[in-house]
C-alpha positions as CSV (number, residue, x, y, z in Angstrom):
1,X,1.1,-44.3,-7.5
2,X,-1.5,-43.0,-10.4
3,X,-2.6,-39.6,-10.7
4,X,-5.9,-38.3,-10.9
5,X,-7.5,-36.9,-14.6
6,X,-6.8,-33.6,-13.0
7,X,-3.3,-33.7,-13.0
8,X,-2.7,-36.1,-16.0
9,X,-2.6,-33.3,-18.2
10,X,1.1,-32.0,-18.5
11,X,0.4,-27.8,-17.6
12,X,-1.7,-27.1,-14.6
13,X,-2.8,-23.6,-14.1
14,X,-2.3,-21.9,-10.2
15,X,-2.6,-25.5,-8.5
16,X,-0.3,-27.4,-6.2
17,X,0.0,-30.8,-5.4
18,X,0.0,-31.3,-1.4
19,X,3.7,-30.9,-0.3
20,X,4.9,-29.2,-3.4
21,X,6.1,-25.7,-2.3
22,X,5.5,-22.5,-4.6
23,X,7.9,-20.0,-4.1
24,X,9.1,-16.9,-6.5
25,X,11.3,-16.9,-9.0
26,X,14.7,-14.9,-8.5
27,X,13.3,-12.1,-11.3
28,X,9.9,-12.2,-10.1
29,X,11.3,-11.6,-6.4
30,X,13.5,-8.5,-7.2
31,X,10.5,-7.2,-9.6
32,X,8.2,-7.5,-6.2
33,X,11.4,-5.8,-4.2
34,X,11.6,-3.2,-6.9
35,X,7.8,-2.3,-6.6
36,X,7.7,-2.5,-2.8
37,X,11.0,-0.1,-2.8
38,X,8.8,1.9,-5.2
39,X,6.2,2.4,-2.8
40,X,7.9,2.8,0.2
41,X,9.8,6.0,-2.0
42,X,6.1,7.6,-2.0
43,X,6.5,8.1,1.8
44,X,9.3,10.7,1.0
45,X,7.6,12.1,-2.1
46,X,5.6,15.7,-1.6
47,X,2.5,14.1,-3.3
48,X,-0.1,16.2,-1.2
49,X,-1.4,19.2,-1.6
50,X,-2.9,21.9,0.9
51,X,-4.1,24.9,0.1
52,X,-4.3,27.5,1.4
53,X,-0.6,26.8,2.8
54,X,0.6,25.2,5.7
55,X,3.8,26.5,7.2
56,X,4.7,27.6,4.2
57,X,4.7,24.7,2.1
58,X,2.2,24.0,-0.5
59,X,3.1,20.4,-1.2
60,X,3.7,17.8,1.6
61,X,5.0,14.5,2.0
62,X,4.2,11.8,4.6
63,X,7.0,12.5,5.8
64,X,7.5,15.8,6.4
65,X,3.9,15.7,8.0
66,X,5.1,13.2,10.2
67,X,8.2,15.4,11.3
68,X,6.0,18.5,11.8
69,X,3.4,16.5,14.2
70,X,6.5,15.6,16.1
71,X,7.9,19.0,16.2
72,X,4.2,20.5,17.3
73,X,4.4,22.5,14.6
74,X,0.8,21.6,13.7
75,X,-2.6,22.4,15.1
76,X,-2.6,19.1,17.3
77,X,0.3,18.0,19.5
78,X,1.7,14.7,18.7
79,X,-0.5,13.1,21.1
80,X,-3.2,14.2,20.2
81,X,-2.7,14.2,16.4
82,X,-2.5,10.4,16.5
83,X,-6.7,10.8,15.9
84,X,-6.2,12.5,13.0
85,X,-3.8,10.4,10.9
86,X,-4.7,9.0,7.5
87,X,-6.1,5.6,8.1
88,X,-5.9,4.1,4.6
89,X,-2.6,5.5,3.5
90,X,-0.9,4.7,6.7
91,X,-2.7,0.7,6.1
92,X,-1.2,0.7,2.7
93,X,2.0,1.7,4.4
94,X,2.4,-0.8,6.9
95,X,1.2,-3.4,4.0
96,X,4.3,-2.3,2.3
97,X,6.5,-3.1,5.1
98,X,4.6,-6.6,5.7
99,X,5.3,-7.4,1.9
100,X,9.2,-5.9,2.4
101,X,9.2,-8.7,5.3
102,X,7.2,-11.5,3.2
103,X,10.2,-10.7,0.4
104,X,13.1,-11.0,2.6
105,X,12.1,-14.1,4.9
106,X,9.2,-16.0,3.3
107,X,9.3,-15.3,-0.4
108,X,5.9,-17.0,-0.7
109,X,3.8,-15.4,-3.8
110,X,0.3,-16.2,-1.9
111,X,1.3,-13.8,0.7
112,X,2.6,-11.4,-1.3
113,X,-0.2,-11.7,-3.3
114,X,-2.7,-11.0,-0.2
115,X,-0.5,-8.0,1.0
116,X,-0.8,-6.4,-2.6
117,X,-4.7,-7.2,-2.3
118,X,-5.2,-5.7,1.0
119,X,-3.1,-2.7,0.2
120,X,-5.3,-1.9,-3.0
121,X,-9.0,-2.2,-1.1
122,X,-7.3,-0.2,1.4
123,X,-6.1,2.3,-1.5
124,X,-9.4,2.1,-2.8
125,X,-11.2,2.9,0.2
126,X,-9.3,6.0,0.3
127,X,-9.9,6.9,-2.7
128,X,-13.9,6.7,-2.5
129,X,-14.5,8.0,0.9
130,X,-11.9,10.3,1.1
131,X,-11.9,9.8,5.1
132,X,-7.7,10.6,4.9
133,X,-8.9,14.0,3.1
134,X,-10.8,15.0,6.5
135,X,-8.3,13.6,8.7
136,X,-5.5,15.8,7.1
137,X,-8.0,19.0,6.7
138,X,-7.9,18.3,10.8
139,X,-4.7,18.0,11.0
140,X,-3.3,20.7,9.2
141,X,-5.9,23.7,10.1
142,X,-7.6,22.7,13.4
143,X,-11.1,21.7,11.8
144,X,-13.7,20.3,13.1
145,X,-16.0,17.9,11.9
146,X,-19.1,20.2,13.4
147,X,-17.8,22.9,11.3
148,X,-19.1,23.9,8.7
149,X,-16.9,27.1,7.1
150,X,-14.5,26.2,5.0
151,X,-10.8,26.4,6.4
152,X,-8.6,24.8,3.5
153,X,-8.6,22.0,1.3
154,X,-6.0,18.9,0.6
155,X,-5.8,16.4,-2.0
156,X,-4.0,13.5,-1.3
157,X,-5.1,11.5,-4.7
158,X,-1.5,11.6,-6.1
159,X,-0.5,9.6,-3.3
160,X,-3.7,7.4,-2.9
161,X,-3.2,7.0,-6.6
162,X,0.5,6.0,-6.5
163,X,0.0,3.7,-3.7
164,X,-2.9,1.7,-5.3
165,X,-0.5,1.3,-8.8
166,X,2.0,-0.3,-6.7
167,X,-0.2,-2.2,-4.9
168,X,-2.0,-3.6,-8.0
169,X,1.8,-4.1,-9.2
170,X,3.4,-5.9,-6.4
171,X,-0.6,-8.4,-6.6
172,X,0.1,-8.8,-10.3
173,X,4.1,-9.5,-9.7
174,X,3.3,-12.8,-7.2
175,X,-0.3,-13.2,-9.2
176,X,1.3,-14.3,-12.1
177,X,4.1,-16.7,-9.9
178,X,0.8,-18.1,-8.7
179,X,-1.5,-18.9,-11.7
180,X,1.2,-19.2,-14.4
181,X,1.2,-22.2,-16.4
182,X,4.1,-24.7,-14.4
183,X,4.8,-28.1,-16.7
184,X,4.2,-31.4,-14.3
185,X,6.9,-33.9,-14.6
186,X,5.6,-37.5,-15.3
């Protein structure tokens, strides 16, 4: 059987014939493993900042925000507090986790690719609209979006910041497995 002009050339750049399967490459795989571990890491990391203090504690991780909501420690029960999450950090999040699955049972760089893509719009989207910011401000002091006094501020960009570098990492790590120049046998 003859081959089209397209493929007669011998690289061929991010295309596969029908029935050829892609997959990642054994370094490429632990590199997207290493950056997904990396990013998972964040969740434990005290990369937000409240001040005036909360309980005590200047810096916060995910985490220990997470505990305190379940201990009622906070301004809203636990019940109640699920309104008031971050949104786009806690996307990015369970992104992480889809692209810890994608690694472990279907090491297939398009959908590792798309996790890493969805993961940085939803990184990006915290960072422009800064909807987590009010959601936390809620959270931790009891604000309300009708007031208008100023109760306390947090910055979550160190987190927002390290979770869109990973995602742009763990799209570049299968991006490259995608579109990398392959040599076609003849």
């Amino acid at each position: 059987m003859r081959k089209s002009a397209y493929f007669a050339g011998p690289y061929r750049w991010g295309r596969s014939l029908p029935g050829e399967k892609v997959s990642l490459s054994a370094e490429r795989r632990l590199l997207a493993l290493f950056v997904v571990a990396a990013g998972i890491l964040t969740f434990f990391l005290p990369l937000i900042t409240a001040e005036p203090t909360v309980l005590g504690n200047v810096r916060w991780s995910a985490w220990s925000i997470a505990s305190q909501v379940m201990e009622g420690n906070l301004p809203y029960a636990a019940s109640s507090a699920v309104n008031y999450i971050p949104i786009d950090s806690t996307l990015t999040y369970c992104v992480l986790l889809v692209a810890l699955g994608v690694l472990c049972f279907v090491p297939s760089p398009r959908a590792l690719a798309a996790t890493g893509l969805i993961g940085g719009l939803s990184s990006c989207h915290a960072l422009i609209w800064d909807f987590d910011k009010w959601h936390l401000e809620r959270l931790f002091y009891g604000k309300t979006w009708a007031s208008s006094e100023f109760v306390g501020h947090v910055d979550l960009h160190q987190l927002t910041i390290a979770l869109l570098v990973v995602t742009i990492a763990l799209f570049l790590v299968s991006f490259d497995a995608i579109s990398g120049p392959e040599v076609v046998g003849h």
